[in-house]
Backbone as a ProteinNet text record, in pm:
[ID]
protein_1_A
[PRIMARY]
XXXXXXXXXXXXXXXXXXXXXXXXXXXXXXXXXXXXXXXXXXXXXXXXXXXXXXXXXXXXXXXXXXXXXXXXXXXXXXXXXXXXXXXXXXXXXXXXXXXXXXXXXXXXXXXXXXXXXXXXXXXXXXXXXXXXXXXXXXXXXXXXXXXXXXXXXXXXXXXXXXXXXXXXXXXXXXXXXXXXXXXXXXXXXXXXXXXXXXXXXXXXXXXXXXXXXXXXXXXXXXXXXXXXXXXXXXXXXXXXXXXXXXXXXXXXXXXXXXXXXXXXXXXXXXXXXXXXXXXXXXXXXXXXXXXXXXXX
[TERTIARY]
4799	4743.6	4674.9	4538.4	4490.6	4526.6	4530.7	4508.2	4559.6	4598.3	4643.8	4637.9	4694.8	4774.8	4696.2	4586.9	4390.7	4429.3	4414.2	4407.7	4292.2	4354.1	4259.4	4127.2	4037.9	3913.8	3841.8	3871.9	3850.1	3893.7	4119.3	4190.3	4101.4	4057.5	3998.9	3886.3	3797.8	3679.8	3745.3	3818.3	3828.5	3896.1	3974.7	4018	3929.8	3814.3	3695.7	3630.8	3594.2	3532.1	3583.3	3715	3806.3	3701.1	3771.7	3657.5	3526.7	3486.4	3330.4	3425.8	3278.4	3262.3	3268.1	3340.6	3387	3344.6	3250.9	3256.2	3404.7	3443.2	3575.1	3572.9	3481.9	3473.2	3376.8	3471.9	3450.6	3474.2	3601.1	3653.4	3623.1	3508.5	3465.8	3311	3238	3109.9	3144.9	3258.1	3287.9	3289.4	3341.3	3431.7	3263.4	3202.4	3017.1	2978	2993.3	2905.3	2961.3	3078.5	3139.6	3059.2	3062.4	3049.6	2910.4	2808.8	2668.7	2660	2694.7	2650.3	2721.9	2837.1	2885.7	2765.5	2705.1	2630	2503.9	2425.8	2323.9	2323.9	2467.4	2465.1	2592.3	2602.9	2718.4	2785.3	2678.9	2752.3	2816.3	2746.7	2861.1	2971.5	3051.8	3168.3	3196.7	3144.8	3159.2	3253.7	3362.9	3501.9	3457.3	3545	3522.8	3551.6	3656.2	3734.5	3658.3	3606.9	3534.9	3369.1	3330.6	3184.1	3220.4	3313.1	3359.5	3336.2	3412.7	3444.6	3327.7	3213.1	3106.7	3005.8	3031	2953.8	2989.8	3136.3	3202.8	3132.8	3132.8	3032.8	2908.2	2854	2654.2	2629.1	2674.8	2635.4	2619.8	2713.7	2700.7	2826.1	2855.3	2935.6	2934.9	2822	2802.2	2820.2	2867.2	2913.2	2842.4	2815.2	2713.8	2611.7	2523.8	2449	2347.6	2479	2439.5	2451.9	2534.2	2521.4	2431.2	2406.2	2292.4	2175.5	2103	2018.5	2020.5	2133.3	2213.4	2179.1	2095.9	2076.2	2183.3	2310.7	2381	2402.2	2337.7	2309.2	2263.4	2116.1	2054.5	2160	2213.2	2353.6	2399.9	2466.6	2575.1	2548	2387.8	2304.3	2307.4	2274.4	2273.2	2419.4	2488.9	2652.3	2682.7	2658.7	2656.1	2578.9	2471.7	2387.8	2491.1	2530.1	2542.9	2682.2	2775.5	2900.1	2895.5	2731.6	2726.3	2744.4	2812.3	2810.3	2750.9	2778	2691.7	2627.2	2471.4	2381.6	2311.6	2351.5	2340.6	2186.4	2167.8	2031.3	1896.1	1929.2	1836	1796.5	1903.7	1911	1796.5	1838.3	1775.2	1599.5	1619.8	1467.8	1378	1474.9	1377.9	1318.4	1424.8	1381.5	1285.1	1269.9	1197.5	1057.5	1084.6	934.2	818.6	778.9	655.7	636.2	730.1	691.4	673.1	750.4	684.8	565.2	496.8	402.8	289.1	285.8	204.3	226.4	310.3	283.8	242.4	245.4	158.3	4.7	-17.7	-150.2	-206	-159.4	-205.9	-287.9	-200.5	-251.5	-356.5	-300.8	-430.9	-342	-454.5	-381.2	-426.7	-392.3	-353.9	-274	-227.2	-119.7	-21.2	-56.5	-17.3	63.7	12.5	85.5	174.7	155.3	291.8	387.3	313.4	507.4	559.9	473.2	527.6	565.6	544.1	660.8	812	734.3	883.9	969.1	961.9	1053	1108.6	1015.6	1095.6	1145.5	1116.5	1161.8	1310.3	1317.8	1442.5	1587.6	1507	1585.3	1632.9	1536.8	1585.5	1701.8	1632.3	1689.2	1856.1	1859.8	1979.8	2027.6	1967.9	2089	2120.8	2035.1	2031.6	2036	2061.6	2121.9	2206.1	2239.8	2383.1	2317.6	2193.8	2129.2	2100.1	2090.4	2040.8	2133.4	2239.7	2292	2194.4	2254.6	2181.4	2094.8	2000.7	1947.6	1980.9	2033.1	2103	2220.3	2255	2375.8	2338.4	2222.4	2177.8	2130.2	2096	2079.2	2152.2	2076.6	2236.4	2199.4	2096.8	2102.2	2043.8	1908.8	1856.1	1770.1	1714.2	1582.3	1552.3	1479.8	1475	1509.1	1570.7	1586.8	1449.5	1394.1	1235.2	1201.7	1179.6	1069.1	1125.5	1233	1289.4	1269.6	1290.6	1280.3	1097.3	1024.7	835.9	843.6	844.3	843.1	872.1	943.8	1033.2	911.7	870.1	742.4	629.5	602.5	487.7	444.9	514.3	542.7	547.7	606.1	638.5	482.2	416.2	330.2	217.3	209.8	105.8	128.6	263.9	303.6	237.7	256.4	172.9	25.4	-24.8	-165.2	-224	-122.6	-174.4	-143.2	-51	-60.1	-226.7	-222.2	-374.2	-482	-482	-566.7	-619	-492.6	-445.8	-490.3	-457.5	-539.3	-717.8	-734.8	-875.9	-918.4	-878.3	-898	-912.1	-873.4	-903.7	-736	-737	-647.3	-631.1	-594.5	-626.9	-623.6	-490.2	-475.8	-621.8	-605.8	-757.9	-880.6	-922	-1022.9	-1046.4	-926	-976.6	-990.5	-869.4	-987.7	-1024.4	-1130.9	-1255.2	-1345.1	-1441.4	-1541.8	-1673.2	-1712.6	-1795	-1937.2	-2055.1	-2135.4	-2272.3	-2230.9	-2348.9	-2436.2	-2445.9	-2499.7	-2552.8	-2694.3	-2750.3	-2685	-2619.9	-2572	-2427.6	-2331.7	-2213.9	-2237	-2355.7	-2353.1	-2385.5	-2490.5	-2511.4	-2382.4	-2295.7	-2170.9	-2070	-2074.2	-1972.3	-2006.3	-2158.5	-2228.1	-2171	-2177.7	-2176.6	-2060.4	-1939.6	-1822.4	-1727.3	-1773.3	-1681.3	-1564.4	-1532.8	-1477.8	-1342.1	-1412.8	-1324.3	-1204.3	-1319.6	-1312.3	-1162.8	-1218.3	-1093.6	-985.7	-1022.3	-875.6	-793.5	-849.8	-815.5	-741.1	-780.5	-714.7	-613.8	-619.2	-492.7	-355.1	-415.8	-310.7	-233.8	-341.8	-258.4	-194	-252.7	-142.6	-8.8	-40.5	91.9	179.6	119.3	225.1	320.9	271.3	372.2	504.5	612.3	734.1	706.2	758.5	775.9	767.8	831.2	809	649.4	596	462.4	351.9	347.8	321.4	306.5	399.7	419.3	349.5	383.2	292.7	145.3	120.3	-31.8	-49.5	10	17.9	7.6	121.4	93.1	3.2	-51.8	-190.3	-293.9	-324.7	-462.4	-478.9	-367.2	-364.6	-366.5	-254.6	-175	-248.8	-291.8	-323.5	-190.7	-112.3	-21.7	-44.6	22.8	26.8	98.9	115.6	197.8	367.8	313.7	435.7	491.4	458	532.1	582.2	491.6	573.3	694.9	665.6	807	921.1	911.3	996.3	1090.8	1002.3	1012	1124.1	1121.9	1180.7	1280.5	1271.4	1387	1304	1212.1	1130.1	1025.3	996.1	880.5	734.4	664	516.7	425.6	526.7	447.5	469.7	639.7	692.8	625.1	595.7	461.6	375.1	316.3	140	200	288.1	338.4	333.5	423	461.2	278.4	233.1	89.2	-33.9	-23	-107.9	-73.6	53.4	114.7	124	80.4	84.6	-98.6	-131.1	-327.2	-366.1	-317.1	-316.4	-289.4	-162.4	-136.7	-187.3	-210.3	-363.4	-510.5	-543	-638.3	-654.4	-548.8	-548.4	-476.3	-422.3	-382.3	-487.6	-592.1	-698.5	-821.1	-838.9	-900.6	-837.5	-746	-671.6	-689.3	-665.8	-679.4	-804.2	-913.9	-1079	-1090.1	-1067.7	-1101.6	-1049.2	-905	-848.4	-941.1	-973.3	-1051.3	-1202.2	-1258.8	-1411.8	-1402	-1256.4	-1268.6	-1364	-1372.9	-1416.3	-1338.7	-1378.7	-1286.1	-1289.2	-1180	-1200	-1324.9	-1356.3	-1475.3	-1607.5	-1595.1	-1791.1	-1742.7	-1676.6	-1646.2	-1684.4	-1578.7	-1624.8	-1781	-1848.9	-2020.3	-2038.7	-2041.9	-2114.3	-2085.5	-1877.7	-1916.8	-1804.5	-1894.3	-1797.8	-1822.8	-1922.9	-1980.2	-1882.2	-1866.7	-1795.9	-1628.7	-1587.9	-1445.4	-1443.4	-1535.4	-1493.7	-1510.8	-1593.6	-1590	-1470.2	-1375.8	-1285.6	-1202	-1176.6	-1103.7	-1133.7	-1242.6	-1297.7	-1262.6	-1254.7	-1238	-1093.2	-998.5	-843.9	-796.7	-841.2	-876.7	-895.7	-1036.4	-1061.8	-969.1	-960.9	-819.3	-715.2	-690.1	-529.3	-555.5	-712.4	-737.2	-694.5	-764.2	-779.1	-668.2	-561.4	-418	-339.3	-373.5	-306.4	-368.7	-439.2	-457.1	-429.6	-323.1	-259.9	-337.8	-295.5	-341.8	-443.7
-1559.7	-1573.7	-1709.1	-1717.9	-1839.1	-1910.4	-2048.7	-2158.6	-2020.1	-2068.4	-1979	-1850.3	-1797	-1611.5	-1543.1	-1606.3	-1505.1	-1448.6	-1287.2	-1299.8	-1309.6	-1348.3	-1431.8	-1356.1	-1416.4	-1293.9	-1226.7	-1303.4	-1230.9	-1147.5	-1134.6	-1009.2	-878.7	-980.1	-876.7	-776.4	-880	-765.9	-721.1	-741.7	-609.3	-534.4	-528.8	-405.9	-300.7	-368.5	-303	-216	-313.7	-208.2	-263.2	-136.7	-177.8	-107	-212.7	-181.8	-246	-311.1	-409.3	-532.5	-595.9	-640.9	-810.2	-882.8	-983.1	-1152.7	-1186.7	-1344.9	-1415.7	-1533.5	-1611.5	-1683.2	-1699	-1839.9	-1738.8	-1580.7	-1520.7	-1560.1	-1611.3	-1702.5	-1820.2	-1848.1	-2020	-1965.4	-1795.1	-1770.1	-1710.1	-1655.7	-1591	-1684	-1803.6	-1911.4	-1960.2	-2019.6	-2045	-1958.3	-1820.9	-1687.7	-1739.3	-1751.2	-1787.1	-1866.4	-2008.2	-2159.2	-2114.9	-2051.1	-2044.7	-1933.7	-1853.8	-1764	-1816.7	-1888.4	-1949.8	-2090.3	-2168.9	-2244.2	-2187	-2071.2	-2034.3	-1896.4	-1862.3	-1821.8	-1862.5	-2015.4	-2036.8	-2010.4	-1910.7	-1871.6	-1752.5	-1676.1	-1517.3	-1527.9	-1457.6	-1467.9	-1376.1	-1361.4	-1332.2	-1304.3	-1195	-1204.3	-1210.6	-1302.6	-1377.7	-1189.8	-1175.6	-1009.7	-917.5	-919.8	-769.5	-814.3	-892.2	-905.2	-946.9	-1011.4	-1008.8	-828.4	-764.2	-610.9	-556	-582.4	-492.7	-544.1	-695.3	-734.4	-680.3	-630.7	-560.2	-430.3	-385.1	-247.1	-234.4	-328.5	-343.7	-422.9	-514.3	-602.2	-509.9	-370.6	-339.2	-348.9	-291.4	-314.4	-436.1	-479.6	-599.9	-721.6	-783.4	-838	-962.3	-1046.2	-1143.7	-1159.1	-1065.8	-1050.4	-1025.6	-911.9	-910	-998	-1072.4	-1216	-1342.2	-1275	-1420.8	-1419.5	-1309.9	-1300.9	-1223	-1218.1	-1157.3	-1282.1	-1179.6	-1249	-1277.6	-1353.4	-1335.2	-1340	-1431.3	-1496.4	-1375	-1299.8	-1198	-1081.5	-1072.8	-943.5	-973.8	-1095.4	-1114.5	-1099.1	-1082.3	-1108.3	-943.5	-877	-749.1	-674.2	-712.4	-624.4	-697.2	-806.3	-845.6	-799.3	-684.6	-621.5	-483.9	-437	-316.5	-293.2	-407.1	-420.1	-448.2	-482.1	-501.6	-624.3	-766.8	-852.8	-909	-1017.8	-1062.8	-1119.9	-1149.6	-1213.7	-1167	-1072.1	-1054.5	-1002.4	-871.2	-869.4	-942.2	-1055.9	-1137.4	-1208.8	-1283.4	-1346.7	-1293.4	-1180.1	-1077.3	-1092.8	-1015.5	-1042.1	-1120.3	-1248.5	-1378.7	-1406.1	-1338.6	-1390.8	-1272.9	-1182	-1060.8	-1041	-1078.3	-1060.3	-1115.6	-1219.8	-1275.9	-1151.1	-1101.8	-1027.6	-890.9	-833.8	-707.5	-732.1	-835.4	-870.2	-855.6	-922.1	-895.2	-743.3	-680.6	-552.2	-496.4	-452.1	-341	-393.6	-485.2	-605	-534.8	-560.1	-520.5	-325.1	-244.5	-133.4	-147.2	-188.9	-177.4	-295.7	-406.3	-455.4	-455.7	-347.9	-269.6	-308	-399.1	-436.3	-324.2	-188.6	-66.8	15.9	-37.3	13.3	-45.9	-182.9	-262.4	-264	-203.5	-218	-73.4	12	170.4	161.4	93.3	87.5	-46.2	-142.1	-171.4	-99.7	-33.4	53.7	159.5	229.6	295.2	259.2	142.4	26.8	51.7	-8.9	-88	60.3	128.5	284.5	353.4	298.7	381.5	274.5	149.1	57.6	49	-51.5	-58	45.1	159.7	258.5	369.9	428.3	567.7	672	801.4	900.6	969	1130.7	1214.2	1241.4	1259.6	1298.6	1226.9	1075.1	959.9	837.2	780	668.7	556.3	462.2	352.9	280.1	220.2	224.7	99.4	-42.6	-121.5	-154.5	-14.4	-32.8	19.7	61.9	76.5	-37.7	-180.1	-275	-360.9	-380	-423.2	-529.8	-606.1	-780.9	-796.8	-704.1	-698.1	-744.4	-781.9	-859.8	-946.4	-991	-1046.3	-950.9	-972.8	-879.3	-873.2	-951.8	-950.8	-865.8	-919.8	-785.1	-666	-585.1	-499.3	-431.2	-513.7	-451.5	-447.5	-531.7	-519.2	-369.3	-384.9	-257.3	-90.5	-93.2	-3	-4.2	-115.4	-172.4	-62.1	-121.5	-70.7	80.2	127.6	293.5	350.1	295	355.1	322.2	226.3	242	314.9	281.5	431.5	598	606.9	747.2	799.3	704.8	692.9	686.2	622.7	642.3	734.5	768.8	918.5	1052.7	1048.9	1150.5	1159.3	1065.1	1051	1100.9	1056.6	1087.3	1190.2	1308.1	1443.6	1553	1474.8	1547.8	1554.7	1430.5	1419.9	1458.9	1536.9	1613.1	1509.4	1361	1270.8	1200	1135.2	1047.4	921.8	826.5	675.1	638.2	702.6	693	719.6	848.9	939	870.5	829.4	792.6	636.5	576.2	448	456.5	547.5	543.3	614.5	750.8	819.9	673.3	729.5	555.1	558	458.6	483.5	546.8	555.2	640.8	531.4	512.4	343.6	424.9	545.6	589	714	740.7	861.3	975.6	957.5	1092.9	1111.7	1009.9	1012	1061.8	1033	1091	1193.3	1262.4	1392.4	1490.3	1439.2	1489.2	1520.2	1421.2	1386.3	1455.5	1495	1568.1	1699.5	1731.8	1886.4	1960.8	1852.8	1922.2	1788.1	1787.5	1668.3	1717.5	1865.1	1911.6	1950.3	1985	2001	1882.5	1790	1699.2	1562.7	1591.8	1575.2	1589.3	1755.2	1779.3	1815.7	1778.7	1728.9	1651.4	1496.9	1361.2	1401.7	1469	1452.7	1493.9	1616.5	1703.3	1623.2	1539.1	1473	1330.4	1303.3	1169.4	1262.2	1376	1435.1	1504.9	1493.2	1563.6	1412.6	1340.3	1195.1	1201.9	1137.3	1082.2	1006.9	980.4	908	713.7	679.9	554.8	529.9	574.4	623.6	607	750.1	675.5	576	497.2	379.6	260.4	291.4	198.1	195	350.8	314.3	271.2	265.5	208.1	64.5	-2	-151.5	-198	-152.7	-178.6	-148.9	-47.6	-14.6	-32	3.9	-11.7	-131	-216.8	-338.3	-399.9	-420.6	-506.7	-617.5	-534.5	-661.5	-703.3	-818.2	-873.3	-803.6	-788.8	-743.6	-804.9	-985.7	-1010.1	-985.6	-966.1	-925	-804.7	-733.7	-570.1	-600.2	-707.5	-687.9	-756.8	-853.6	-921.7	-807.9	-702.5	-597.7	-578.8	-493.9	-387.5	-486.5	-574	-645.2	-675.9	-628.3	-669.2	-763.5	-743.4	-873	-815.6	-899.7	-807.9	-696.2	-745.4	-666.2	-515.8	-516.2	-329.5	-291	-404	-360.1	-268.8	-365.7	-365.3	-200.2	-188.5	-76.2	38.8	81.4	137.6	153.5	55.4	94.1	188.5	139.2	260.4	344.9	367.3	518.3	597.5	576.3	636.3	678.6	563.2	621.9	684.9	681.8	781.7	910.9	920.3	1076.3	1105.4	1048.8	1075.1	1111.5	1053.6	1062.8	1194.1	1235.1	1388.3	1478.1	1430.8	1534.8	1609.5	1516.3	1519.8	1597.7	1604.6	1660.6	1817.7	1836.1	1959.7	2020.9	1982.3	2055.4	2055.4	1990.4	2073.4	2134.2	2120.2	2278.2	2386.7	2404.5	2503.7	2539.6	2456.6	2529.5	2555.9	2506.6	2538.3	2631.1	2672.7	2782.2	2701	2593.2	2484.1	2498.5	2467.9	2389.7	2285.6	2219.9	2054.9	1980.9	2034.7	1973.3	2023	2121.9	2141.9	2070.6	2041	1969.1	1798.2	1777.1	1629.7	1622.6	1710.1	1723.9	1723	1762.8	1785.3	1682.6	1618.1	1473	1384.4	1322.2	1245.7	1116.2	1103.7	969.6	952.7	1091	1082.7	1024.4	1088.5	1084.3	900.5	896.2	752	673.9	668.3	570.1	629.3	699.5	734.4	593	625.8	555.7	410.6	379.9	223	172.9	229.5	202.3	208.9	239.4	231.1	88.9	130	-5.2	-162.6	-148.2	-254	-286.3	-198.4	-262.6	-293.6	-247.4	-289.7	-450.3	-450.4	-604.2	-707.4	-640.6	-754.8	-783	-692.2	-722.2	-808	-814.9	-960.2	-1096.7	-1133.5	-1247.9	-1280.5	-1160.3	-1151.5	-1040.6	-1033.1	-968.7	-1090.2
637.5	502.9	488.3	448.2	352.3	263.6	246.3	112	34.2	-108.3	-225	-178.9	-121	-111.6	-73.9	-52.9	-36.5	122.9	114.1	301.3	362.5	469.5	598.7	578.9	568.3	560.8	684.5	805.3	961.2	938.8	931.3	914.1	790.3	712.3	634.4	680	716.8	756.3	870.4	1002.6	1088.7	1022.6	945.3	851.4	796.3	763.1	683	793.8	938.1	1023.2	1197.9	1194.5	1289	1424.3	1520.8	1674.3	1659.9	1555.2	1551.2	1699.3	1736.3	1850.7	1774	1763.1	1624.7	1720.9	1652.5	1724.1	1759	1805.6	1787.9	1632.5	1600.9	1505.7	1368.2	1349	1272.3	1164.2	1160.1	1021.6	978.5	1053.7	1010	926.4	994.3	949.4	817.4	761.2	720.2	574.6	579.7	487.2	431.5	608.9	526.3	459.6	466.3	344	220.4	242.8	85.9	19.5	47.1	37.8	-25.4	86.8	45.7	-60.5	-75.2	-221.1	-310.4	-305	-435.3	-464.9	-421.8	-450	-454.2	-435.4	-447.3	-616.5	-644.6	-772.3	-842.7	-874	-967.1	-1049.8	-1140.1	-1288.1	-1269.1	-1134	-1063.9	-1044	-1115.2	-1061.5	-957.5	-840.6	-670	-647.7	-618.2	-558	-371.3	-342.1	-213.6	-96.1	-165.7	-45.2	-82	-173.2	-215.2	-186.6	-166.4	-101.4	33.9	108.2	294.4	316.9	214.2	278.6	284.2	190	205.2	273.8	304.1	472.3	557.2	563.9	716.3	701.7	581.7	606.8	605.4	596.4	602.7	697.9	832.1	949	1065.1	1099.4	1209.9	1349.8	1404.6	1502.9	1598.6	1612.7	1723.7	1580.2	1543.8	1478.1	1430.8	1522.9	1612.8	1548.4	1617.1	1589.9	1458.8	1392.8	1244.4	1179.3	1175.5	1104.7	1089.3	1228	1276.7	1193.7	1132.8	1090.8	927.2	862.2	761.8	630.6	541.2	394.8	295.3	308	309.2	116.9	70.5	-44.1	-125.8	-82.3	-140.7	-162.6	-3.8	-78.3	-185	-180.3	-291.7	-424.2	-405.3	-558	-572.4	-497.2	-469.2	-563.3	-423.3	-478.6	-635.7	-675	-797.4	-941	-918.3	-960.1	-956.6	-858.3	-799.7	-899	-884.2	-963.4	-1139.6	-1188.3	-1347.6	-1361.6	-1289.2	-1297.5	-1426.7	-1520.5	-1649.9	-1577.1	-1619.6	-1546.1	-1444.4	-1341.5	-1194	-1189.4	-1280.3	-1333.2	-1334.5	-1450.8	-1493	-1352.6	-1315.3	-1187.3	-1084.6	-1052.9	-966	-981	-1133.8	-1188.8	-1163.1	-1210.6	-1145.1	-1000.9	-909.7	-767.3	-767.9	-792.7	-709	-831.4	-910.5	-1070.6	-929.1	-881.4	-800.6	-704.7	-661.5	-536.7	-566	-714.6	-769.5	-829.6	-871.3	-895	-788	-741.6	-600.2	-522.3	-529	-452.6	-548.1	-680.3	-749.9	-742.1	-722.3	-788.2	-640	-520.8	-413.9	-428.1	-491.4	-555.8	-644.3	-739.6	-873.8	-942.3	-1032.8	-1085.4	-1278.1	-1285.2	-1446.3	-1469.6	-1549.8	-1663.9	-1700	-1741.8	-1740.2	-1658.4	-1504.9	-1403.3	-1345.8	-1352.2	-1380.5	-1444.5	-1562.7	-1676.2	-1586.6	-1581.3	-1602	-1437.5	-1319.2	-1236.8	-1251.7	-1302.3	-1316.8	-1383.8	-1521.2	-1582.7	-1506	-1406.1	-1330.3	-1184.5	-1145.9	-1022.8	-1074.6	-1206.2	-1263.9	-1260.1	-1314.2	-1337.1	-1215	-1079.2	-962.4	-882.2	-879	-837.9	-910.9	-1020.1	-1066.8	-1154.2	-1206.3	-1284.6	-1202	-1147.5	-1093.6	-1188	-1069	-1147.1	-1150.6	-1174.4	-1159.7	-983.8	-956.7	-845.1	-749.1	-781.6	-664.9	-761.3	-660.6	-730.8	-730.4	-755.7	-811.4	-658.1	-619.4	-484.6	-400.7	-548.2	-495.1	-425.2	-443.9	-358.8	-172.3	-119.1	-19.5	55.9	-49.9	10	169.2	210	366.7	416.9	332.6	381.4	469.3	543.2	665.9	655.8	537.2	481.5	352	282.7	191.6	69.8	-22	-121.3	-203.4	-219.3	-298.8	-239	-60.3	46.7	-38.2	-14.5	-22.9	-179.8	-240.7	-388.9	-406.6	-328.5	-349.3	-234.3	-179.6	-77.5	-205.6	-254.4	-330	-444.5	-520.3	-603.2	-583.9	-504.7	-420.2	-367	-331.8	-328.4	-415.5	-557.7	-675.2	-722.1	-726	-743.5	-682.9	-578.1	-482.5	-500.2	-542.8	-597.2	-668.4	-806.3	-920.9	-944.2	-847.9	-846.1	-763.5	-638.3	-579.8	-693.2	-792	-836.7	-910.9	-976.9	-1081.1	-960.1	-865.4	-752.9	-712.4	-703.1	-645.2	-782.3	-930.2	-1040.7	-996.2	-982.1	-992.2	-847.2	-729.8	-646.2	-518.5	-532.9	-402.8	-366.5	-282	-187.8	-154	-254.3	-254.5	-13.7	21.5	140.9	232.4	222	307	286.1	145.7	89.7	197	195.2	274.4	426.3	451.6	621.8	654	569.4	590.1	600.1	730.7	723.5	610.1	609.1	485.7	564.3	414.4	448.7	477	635.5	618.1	735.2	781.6	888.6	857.9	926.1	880.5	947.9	1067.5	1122.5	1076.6	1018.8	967.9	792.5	790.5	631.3	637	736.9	717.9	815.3	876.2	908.6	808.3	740.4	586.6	531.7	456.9	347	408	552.2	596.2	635	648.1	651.8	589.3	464.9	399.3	371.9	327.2	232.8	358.6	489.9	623.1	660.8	644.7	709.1	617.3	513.3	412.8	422.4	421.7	411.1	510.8	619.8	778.3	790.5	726.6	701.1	625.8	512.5	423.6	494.1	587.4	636.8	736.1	836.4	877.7	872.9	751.8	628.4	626	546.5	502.8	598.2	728.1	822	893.9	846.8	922.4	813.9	916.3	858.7	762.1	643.2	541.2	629.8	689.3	721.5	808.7	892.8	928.5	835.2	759.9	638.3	537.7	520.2	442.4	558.2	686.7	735	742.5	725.3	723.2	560.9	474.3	331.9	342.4	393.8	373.7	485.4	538.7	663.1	553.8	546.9	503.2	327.5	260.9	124	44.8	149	86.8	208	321.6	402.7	414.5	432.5	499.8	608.3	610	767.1	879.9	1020.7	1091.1	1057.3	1068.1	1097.2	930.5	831.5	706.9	726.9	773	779.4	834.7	977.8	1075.3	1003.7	923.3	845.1	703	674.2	609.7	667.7	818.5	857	969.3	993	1098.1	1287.5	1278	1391.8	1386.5	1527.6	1543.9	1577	1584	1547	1644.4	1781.4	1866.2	1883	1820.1	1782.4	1658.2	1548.8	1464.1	1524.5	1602.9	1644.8	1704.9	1790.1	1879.4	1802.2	1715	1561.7	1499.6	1470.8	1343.8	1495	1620.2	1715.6	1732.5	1741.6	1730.2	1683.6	1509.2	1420.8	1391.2	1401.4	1458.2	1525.9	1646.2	1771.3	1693.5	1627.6	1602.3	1489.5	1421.6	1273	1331.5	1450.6	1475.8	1554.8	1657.1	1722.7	1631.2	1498.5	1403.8	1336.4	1298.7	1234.7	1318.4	1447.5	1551.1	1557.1	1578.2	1564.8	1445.3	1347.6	1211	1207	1217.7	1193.2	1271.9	1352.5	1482.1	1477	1385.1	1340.3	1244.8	1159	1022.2	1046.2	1166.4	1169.2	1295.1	1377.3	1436.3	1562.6	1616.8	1761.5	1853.1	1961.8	2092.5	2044.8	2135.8	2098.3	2161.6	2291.3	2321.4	2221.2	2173.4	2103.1	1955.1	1900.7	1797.3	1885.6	1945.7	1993.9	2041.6	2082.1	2051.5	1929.9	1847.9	1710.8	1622	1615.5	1519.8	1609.5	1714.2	1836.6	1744.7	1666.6	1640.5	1487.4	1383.4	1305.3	1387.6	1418.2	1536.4	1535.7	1628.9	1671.3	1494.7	1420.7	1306.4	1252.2	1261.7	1206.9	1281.4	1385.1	1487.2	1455.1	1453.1	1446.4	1289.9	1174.9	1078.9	1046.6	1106.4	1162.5	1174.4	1304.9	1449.7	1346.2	1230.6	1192.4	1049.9	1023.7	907.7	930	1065.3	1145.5	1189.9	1274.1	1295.8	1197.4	1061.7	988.5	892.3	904.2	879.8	953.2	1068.7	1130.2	1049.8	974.5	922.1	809.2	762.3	652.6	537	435	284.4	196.5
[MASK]
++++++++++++++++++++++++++++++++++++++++++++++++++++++++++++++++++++++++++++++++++++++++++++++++++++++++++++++++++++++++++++++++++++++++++++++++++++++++++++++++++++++++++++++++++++++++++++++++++++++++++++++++++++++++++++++++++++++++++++++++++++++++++++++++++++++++++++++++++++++++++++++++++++++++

């Protein structure tokens, strides 16, 4: 047992997640989490065992490791939200308002579409429902809580403006990397099977995984940076760079396949007829992915 009756908090977390792979000097990293979220939110009242336990369940088996790179501060702000905490909210608000700011702004920046995703940011995030609990409690300290809550921002906002989109018969996504109409044989390709060719792209936007997707979102939509995405998701930029061609590659032969289904082609007499459309498809990819490495 610990100082005043508190148990040991090592003993604690392997309790929480028995068989994790546990540093020696678990109880010295354990005592710093404390130390640092109590000085980074003073007026929380933090229970020291009940935020150790739900690090033992959000770091991972290799123990180490998860720590090493573990937001430890942002959780606490997190599970402090998640628990109703007085304050924990506002708190919250403050750190993450700049960075929901900037991801809708990156969409559209309507005053309008800002309130009407934070109101429903706020509703998915901290209340939930009988159907989806509250989303803060999915948080696991793997990243910045701002990233995480702008990420969440940001989608809610592209939702929102793809629906308006999908009324008015277009694709904020598709629309940006169809290439533009700066060429006489790409325009009279576009003019002659636009309507193919469309809804080619959409099909294969909408046939990717949900994360796929979102990457070609903060590339082409949001122009993030690589290394932000990787800071996003817990990697470094070159499983980015790896991750955003992979997903072009298969947009780009998704998109090849589906017009040849619908115009009834081989793949070769299609790659005759718009090889030049094809590649500005490809190149207009290619160049928004470039120019996302130098940031947004």
């Amino acid at each position: 047992m610990a100082e005043g009756g508190e148990p040991d908090l090592a003993r604690l977390f392997i309790r929480e997640r028995p068989g994790a792979r546990v540093p020696p000097d678990l109880e010295l990293r354990l005592r710093e989490i404390l130390v640092r979220t109590a000085a980074a939110w003073p007026g929380l009242p933090i229970g020291g065992a009940r935020l150790i336990s739900r690090i033992a369940r959000a770091v991972g088996d290799d123990v180490a490791v998860g720590l090493a790179d573990f937001y430890a501060e942002d959780f606490a702000l997190a599970a402090a939200c998640a628990d109703g905490l007085p304050g924990a909210l506002a708190l919250c608000d403050k750190l993450c308002a700049g960075a929901i700011a900037a991801a809708v702004a990156r969409v559209d920046r309507s005053p309008d579409l800002r309130d009407e995703v934070r109101q429903i940011l706020w509703q998915r995030i901290f209340v939930g429902s009988a159907a989806q609990p509250a989303r803060i409690q999915s948080y696991a300290g793997r990243g910045p809580l701002a990233g995480w809550v702008a990420v969440a921002a940001q989608r809610i906002a592209l939702d929102l403006r793809r629906e308006e989109a999908r009324a008015s018969g277009g694709d904020p996504v598709a629309d940006q990397v169809l290439p533009a109409d700066d060429h006489p044989e790409i325009d009279y390709l576009r003019t002659r099977y636009k309507t193919e060719f469309e809804a080619a792209v959409r099909s294969a936007l909408s046939g990717l995984p949900d994360r796929d997707r979102l990457l070609l979102r903060l590339t082409i939509v949001s122009g993030l940076s690589h290394e932000q995405i990787g800071n996003i998701y817990g990697v470094n930029q070159s499983t980015v760079s790896r991750w955003i061609s992979r997903v072009r590659e298969q947009v780009l032969e998704a998109t090849e396949r589906e017009i040849c289904g619908r115009l009834r082609m081989q793949p070769s007499e299609f790659r005759s007829l718009a090889g030049i459309l094809v590649s500005r498809l490809d190149l207009s990819i290619s160049r928004v992915l470039a120019a996302s490495d130098s940031g947004p």
